[in-house]
KOLGUNU-160734 format. One record per residue (C-alpha): residue in one letter; x, y, z. Coordinates in nm, 4 decimals. Layout:
<pts>
(pt A,(X,Y,Z));
...
</pts>
This chain:
<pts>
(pt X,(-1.2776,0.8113,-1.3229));
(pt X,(-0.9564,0.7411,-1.0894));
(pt X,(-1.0939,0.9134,-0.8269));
(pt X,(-1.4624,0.9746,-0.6530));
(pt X,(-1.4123,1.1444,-0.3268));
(pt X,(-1.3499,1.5433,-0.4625));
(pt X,(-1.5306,1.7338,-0.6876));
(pt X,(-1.4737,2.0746,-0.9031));
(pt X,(-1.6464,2.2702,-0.6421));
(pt X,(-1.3874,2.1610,-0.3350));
(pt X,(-1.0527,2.2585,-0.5646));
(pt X,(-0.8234,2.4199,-0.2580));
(pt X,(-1.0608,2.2496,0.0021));
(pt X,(-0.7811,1.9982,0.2152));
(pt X,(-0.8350,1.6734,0.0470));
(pt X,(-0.8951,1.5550,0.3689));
(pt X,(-1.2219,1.7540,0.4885));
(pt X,(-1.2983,1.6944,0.0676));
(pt X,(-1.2923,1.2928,0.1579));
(pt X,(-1.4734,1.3392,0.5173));
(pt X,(-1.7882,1.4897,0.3524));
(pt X,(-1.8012,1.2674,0.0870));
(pt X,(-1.7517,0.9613,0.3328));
(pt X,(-2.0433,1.1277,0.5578));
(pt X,(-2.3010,1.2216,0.2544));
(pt X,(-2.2721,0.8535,0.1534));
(pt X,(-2.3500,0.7162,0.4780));
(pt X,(-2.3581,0.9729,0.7875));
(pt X,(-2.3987,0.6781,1.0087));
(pt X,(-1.9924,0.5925,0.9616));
(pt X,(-1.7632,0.8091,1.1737));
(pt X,(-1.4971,0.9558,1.0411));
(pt X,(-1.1537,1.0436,1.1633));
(pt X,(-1.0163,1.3094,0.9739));
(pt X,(-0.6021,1.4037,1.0304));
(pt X,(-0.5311,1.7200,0.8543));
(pt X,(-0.1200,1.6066,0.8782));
(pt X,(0.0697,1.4534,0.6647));
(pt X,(0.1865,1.1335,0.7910));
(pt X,(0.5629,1.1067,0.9633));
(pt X,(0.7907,0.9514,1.1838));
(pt X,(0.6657,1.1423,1.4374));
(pt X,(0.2792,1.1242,1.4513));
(pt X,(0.2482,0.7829,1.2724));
(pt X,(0.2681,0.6041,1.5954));
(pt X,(0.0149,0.8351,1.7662));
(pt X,(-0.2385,0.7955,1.4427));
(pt X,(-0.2019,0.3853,1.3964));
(pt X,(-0.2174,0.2795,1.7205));
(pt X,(-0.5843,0.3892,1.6709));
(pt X,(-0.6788,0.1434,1.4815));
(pt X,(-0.6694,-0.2427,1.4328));
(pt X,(-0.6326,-0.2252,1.0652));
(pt X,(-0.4009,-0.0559,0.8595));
(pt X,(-0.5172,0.0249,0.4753));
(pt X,(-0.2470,0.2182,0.2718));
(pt X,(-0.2770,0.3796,-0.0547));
(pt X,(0.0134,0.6231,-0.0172));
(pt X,(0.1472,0.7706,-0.3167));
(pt X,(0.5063,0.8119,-0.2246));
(pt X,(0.7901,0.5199,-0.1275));
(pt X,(0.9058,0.7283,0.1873));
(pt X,(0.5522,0.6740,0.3227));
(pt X,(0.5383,0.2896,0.1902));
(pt X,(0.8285,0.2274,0.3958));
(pt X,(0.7293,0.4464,0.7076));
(pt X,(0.3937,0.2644,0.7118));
(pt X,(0.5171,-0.0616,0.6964));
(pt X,(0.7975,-0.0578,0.9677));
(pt X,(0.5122,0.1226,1.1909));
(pt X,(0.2762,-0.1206,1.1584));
(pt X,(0.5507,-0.4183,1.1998));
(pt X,(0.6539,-0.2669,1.5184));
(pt X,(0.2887,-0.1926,1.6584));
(pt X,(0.1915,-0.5445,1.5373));
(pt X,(-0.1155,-0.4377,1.3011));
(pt X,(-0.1787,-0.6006,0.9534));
(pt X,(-0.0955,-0.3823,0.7128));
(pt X,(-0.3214,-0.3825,0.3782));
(pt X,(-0.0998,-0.2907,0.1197));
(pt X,(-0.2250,-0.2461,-0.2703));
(pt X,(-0.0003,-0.0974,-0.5763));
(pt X,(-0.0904,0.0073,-0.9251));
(pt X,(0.1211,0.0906,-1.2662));
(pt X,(-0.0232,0.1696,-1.5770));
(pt X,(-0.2422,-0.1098,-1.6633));
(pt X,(-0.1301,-0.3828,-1.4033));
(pt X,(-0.2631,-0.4051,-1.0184));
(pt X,(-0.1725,-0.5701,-0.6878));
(pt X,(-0.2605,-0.6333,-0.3326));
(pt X,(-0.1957,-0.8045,-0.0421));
(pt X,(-0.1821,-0.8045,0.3510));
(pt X,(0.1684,-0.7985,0.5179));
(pt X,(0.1338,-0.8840,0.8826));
(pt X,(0.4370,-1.0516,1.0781));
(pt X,(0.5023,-1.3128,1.2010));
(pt X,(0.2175,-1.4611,0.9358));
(pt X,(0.3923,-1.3539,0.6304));
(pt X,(0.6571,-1.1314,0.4941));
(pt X,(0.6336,-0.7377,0.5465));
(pt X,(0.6604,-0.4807,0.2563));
(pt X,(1.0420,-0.4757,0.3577));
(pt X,(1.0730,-0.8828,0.3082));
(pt X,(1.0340,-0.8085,-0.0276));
(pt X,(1.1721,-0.4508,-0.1540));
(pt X,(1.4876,-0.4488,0.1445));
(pt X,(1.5965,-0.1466,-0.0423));
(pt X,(1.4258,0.1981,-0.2236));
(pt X,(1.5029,0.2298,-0.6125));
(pt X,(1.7147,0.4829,-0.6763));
(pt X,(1.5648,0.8481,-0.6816));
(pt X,(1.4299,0.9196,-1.0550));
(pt X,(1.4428,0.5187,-1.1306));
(pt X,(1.0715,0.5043,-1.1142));
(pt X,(0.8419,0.7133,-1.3876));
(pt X,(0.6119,0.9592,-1.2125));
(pt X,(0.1946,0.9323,-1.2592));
(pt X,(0.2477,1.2260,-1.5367));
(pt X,(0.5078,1.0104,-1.7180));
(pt X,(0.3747,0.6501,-1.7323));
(pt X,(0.0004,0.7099,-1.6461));
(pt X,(-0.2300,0.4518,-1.5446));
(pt X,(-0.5701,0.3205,-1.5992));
(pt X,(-0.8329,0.4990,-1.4356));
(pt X,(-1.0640,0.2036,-1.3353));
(pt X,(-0.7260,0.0308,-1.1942));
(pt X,(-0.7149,0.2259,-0.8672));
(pt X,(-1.1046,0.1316,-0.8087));
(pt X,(-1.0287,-0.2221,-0.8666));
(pt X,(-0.7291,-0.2679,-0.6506));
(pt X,(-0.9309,-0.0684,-0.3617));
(pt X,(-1.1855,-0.2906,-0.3482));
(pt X,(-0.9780,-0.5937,-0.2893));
(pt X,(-0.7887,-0.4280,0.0070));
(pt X,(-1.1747,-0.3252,0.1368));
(pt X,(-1.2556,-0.7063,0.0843));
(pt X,(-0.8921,-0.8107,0.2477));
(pt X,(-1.0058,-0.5618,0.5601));
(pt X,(-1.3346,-0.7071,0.6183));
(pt X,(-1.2076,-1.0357,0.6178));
(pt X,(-0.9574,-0.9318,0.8856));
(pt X,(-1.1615,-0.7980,1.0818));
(pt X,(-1.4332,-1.0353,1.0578));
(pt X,(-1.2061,-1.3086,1.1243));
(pt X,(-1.3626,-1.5273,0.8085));
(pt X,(-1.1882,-1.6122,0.4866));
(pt X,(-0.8526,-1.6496,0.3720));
(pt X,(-0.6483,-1.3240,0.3820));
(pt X,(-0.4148,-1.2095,0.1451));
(pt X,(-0.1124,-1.3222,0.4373));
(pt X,(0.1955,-1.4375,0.2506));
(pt X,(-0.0121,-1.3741,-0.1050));
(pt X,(0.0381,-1.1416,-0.3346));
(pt X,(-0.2635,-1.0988,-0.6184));
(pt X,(-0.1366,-0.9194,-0.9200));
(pt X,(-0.4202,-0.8106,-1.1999));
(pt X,(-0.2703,-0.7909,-1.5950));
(pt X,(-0.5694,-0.5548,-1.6839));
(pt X,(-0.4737,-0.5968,-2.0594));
(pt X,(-0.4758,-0.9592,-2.0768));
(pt X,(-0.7261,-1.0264,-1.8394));
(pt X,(-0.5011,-1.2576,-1.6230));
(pt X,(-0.4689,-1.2520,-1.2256));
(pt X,(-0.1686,-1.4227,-1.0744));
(pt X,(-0.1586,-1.5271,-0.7133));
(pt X,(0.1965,-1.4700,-0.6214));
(pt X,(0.3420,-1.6649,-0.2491));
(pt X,(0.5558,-1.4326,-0.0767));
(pt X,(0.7854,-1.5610,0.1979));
(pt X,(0.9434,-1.3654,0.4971));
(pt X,(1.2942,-1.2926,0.4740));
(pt X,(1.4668,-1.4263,0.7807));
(pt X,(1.7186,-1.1314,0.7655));
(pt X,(1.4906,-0.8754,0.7169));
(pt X,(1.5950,-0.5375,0.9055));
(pt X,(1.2195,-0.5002,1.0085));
(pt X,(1.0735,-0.8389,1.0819));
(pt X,(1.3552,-1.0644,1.0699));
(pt X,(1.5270,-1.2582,1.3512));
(pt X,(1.7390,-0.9871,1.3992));
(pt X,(1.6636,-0.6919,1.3060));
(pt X,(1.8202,-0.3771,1.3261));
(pt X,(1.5723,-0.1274,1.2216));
(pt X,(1.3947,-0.0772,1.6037));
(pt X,(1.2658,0.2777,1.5716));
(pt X,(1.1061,0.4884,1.3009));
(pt X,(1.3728,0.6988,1.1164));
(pt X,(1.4024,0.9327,0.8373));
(pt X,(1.2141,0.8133,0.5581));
(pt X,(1.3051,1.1037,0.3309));
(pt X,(1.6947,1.0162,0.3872));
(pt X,(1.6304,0.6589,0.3588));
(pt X,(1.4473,0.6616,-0.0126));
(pt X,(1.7355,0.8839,-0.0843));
(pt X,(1.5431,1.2167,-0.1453));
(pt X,(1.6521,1.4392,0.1367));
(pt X,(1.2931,1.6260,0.1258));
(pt X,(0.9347,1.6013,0.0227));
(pt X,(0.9486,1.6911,-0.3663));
(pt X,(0.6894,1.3987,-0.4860));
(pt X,(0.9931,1.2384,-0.7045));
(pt X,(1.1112,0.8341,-0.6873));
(pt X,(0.7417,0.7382,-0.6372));
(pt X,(0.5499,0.5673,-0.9454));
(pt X,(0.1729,0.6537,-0.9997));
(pt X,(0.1183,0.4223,-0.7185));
(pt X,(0.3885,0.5454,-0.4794));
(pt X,(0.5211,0.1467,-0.4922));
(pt X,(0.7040,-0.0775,-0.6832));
(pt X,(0.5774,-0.1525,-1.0434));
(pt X,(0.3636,-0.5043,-1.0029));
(pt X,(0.6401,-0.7452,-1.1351));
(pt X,(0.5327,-1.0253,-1.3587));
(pt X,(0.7154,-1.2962,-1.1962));
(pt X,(0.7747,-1.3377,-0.8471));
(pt X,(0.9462,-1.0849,-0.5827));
(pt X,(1.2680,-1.2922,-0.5298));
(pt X,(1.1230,-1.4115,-0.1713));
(pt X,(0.8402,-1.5662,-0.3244));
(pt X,(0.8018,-1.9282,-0.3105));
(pt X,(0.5553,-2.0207,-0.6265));
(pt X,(0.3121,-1.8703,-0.8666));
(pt X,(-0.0020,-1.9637,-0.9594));
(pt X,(-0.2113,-1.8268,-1.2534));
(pt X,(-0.5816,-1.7630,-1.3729));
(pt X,(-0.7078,-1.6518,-1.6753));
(pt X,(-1.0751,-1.4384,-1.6270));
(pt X,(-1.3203,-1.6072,-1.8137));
(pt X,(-1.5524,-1.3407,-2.0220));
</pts>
């Protein structure tokens, strides 16, 4: 099962109240904030600086990028997992530490370049398994204890079993993060991915990039593991 927060009996309930009462039934002692907005340029300020943790499992690169350059410029970690198919990753971008989503993907693919959830699918216990290591990479931030997922990247191969542990490195010139950079303000994410409106194209099943294989080309070195059974 991909997903465990709705049910048959909430279909045209606001997936947001939908994940509120599940949240609640499973432990009422957990408040919950619940916006019923979707997430833009112009609220995304107001909603982060909330928190102290940032968690994303957007669906959609225009919100990728618009959470990442928010949480650069608000200086929050930014807990960041993808999924395609049958492959996984995850990992914690939080300048000056390590790289921001940015560092690595400067630019959107092109609109279309990128198979939608319908077309390439992916493996339902994926999204489950990728969660819980961004709810592991949280705790440890906020606990203080560990070894976060800064300047790491941990890609799962499902099929094969194998779980690479990727280094990422900031980008010097990145228009976010970098030295200089010329990004300053939140701006139209919609224009920027190249899809002049919200019609749910350009995004994978993840709303990311596809996991690559080998390292983003600011990564430093790669490192593998094979599961044992």
């Amino acid at each position: 099962q991909r997903q465990i927060l709705h049910t048959n009996d909430r279909i045209g309930m606001p997936k947001t109240e939908s994940a509120r009462l599940t949240l609640q039934a499973l432990n009422p002692d957990v408040k919950v904030l619940e916006f019923r907005e979707r997430l833009s340029s112009e609220n995304a300020f107001r909603i982060f600086e909330q928190f102290d943790i940032v968690v994303n499992g957007s669906d959609n690169f225009p919100t990728r990028y618009l959470a990442n350059d928010a949480c650069v410029m608000l200086k929050k970690p930014l807990v960041d997992g993808a999924i395609w198919q049958f492959e996984g990753q995850a990992t914690v971008f939080y300048p000056p530490q390590g790289p921001c989503y940015r560092c690595l993907f400067p630019e959107p693919p092109p609109p279309g370049a990128v198979p939608s959830c319908a077309e390439a699918g992916v493996l339902g216990v994926l999204p489950g398994l990728v969660g819980c290591v961004q709810a592991l990479e949280a705790i440890k931030l906020i606990l203080g204890q560990g070894t976060p997922l800064i300047g790491r990247m941990m890609h799962f191969e499902t099929l094969s079993g194998e779980v690479r542990m990727l280094r990422l490195r900031r980008d010097p010139k990145c228009a976010v993060c970098g030295e200089r950079p010329t990004v300053t303000k939140l701006i139209d994410y919609e224009m920027f991915c190249g899809l002049g409106g919200d019609d749910g194209n350009g995004a994978g099943p993840d709303g990311g990039h596809r996991p690559e294989p080998e390292p983003p080309r600011s990564s430093a070195a790669c490192r593998r593991s094979r599961r044992s059974s």
